[in-house]
C-alpha positions in Angstrom: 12.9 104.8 16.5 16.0 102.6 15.3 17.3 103.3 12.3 18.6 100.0 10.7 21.9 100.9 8.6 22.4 100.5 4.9 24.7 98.0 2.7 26.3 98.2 -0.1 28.2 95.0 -0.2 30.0 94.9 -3.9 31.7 98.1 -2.7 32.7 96.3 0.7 34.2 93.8 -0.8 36.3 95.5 -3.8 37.8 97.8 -0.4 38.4 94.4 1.7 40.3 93.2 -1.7 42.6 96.3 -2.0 43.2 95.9 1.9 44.2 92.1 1.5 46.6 93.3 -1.4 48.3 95.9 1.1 48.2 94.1 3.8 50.2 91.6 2.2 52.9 93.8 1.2 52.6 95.2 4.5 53.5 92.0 6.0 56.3 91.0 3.5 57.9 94.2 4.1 57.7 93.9 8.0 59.2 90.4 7.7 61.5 91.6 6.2 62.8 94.1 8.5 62.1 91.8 11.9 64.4 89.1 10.3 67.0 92.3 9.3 66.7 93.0 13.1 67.6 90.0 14.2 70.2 89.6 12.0 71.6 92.6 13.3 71.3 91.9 17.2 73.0 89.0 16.7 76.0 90.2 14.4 76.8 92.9 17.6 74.2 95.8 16.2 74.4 98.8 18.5 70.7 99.7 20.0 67.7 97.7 21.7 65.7 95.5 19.1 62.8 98.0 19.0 65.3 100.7 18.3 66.6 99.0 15.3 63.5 98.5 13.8 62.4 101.8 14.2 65.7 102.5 11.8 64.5 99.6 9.2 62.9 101.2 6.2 61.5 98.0 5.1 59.6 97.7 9.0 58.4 101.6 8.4 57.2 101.2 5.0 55.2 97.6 5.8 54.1 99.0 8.9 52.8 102.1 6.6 51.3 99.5 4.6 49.6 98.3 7.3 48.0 101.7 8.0 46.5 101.5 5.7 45.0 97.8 4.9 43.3 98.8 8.3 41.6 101.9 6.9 40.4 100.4 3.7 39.3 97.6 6.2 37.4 100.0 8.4 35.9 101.2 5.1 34.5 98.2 4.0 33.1 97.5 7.2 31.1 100.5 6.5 29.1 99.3 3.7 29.0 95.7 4.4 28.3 93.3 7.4 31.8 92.3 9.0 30.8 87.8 7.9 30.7 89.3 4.4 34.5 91.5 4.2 36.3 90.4 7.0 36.9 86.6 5.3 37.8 87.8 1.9 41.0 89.2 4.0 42.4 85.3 2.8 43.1 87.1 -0.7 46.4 88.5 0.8 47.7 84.4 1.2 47.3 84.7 -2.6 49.4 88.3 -2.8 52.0 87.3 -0.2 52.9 83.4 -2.0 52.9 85.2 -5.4 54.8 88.0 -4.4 56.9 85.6 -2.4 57.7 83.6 -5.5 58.2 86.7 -7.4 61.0 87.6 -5.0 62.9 85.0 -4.6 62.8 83.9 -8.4 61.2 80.4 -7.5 57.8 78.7 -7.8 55.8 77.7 -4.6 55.8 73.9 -4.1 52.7 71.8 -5.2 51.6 71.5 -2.1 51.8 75.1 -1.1 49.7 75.7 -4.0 47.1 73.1 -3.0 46.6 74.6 0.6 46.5 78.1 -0.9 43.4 76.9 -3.0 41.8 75.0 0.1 42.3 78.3 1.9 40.5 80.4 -0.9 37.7 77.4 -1.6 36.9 77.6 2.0 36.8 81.0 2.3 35.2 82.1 -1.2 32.4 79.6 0.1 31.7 81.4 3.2 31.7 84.6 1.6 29.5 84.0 -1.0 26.6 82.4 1.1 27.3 84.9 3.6 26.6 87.7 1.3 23.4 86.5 0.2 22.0 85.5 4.0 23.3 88.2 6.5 21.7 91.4 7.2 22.8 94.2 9.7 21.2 96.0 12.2 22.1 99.0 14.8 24.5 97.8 17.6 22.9 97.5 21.3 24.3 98.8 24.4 24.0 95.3 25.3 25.9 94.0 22.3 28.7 96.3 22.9 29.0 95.5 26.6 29.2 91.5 25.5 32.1 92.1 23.3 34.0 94.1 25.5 33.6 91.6 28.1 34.8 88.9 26.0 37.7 90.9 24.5 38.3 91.1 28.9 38.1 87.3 29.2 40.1 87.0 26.4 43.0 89.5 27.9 43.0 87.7 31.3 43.0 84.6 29.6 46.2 85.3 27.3 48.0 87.1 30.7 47.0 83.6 32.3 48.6 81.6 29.8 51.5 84.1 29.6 52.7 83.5 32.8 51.9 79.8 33.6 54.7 78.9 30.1 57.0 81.8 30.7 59.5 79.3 31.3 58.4 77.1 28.7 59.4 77.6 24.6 56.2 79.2 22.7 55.1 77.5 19.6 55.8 79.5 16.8 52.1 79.3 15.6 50.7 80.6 18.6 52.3 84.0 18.0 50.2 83.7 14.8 46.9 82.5 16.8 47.3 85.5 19.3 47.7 88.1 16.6 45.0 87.0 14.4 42.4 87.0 17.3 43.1 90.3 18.5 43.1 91.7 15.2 39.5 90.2 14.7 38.6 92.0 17.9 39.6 95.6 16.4 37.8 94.8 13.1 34.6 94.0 14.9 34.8 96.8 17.8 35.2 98.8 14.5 32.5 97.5 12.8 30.4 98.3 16.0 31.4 102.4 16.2 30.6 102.4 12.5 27.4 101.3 13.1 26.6 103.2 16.3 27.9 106.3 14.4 25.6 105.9 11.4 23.2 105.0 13.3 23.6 108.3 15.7 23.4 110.5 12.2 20.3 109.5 10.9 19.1 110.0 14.1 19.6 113.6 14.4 23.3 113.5 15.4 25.9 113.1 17.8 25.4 113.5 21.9 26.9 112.9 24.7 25.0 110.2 26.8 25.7 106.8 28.2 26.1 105.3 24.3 28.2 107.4 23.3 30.7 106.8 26.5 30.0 102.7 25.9 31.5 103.8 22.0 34.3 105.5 23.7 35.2 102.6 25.8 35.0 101.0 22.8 37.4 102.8 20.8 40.1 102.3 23.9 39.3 98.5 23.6 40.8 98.8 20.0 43.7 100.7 20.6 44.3 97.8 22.9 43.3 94.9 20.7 45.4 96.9 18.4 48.4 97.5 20.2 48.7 93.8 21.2 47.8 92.0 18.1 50.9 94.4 16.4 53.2 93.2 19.1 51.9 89.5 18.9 52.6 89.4 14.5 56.3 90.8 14.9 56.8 88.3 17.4 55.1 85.7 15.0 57.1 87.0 12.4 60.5 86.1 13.9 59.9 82.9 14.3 57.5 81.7 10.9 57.6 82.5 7.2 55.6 85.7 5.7 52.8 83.4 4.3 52.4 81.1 7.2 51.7 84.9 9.2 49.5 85.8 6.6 47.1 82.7 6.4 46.8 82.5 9.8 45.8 86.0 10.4 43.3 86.0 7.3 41.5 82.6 8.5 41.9 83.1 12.6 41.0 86.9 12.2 37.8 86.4 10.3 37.1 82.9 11.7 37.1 84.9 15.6 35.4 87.6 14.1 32.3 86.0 11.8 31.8 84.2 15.2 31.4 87.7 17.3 29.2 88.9 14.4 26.8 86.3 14.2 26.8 85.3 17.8 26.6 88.7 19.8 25.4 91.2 16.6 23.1 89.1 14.5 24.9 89.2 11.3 23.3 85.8 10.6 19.6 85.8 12.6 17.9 85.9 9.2 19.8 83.0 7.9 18.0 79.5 7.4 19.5 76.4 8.6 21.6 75.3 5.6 24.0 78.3 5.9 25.0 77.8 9.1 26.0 74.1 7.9 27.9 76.0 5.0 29.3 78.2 7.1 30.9 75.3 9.5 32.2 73.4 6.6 34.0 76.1 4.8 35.2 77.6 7.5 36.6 73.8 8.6 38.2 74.1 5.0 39.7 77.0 5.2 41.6 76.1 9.0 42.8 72.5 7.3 44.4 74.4 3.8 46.1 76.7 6.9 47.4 73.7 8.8 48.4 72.2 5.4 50.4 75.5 4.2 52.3 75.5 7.9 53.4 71.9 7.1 54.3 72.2 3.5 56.4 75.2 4.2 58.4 73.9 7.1 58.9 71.0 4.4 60.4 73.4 2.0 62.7 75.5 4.8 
């Protein structure tokens, strides 16, 4: 008999706030230290550029920061469906633009204000029909093989892209785009050993079988999801502004991942019609306020 897990999502979401708050200081501090970096490579530092960020306090303190914005993450994906947490990680655009402004003794621009608040309209809509419509239920073998073999199509595809523009110049947003959607791949191959775990202790415990090795191969597709989509944000953050990073992860991550979880694990199979139209316009909302912030800010540079 499966054993449908529980959820709890006011305490999801107050955890997926705290890690939007620490993921934005996270990313302000990394910024910080990539541009350092490059500032020192190209005033005759000694040492590779991965050396000299390893020596950047700022880098180890953000990426520290980081740490942990994943764990609370994780957390919240244990006691609420990923469509419900995983947008609310726009909040950190709010954090990052504040504390921005806070920094450098200057208000943000009207129009950085106005995409901010198209960002969090879009995004506060999503969340709050999404928490009242989705359900979740105990991960399939099957459902964990179809992610995995997406997260492979994606991986060939991005080596395929990789090589046919080597000799091309990368957009800068594109480091962005590639770092958000492998970051919504960890959150929602974690979301799926959660599940599988709680599911495996109500059950009568932990044993080794074909699931379990499916959940270990999904554990090694995070630590590569992970791995790249770190790489893919400090290249993002060379070339782009802290909050232009930030709302691109919190709208392309959840936007790549809400689409995993209703699609492949039935977040949504419970939902009527009229959500699903709610969902496609707020999520439409919250990728124009994005667009709109990357213009307004290389207005203001």
């Amino acid at each position: 008999m499966t054993v449908e897990p529980s959820s709890a999502p006011l305490i999801g979401i107050a955890l997926a706030v705290t890690s939007a708050a620490a993921l934005a200081v996270g990313n302000l501090l990394q910024a910080r230290g990539v541009r350092s970096m490059e500032a020192g490579v190209a005033s005759g530092a000694s040492g590779s550029k991965a050396v000299n960020l390893v020596r950047n306090r700022f880098w180890l303190i953000g990426g520290v920061m980081l740490g942990v914005a994943i764990v609370l993450q994780m957390g919240s994906l244990a006691f609420a469906p990923l469509m419900v947490v995983q947008p609310i990680g726009v909040v950190a655009l709010v954090f990052t633009v504040l504390l921005t402004a806070l920094f450098a003794h200057q208000m943000p621009s009207r129009a950085v204000l106005i995409s901010i608040a198209t960002c969090v309209v879009g995004v506060a809509g999503f969340v709050t029909v999404a928490a009242l419509v989705s359900t979740q239920h105990a991960i399939t073998d099957v459902q964990l093989i179809a992610i995995l073999v997406v997260l492979g199509f994606v991986l060939v595809t991005t080596a395929a892209v990789w090589y046919l523009g080597r000799h091309r110049r990368t957009p800068p947003v594109m480091w962005v785009l590639l770092g958000g959607i492998y970051s919504a791949f960890v959150a929602t191959l974690g979301k799926t050993v959660i599940l599988r775990v709680q599911t495996a202790l109500h059950s009568g415990g932990l044993t080794w079988n074909v699931e379990n090795t499916l959940t270990l191969v999904c554990i090694a597709g995070i630590g590569i999801a992970g791995g790249l989509s770190v790489y893919f944000v400090q290249r993002a953050h060379a070339a782009n502004r802290p909050d232009v990073v930030v709302a691109g992860l919190t709208v392309v991550d959840p936007a790549v991942a809400v689409t995993l979880g209703i699609v492949i694990l039935g977040e949504a199979s419970s939902a009527a019609p009229w959500a699903f139209v709610v969902f496609a316009v707020a999520g439409a909302i919250a990728i124009v306020g994005v667009f709109a912030l990357s213009r307004a800010e290389s207005r203001a540079e």
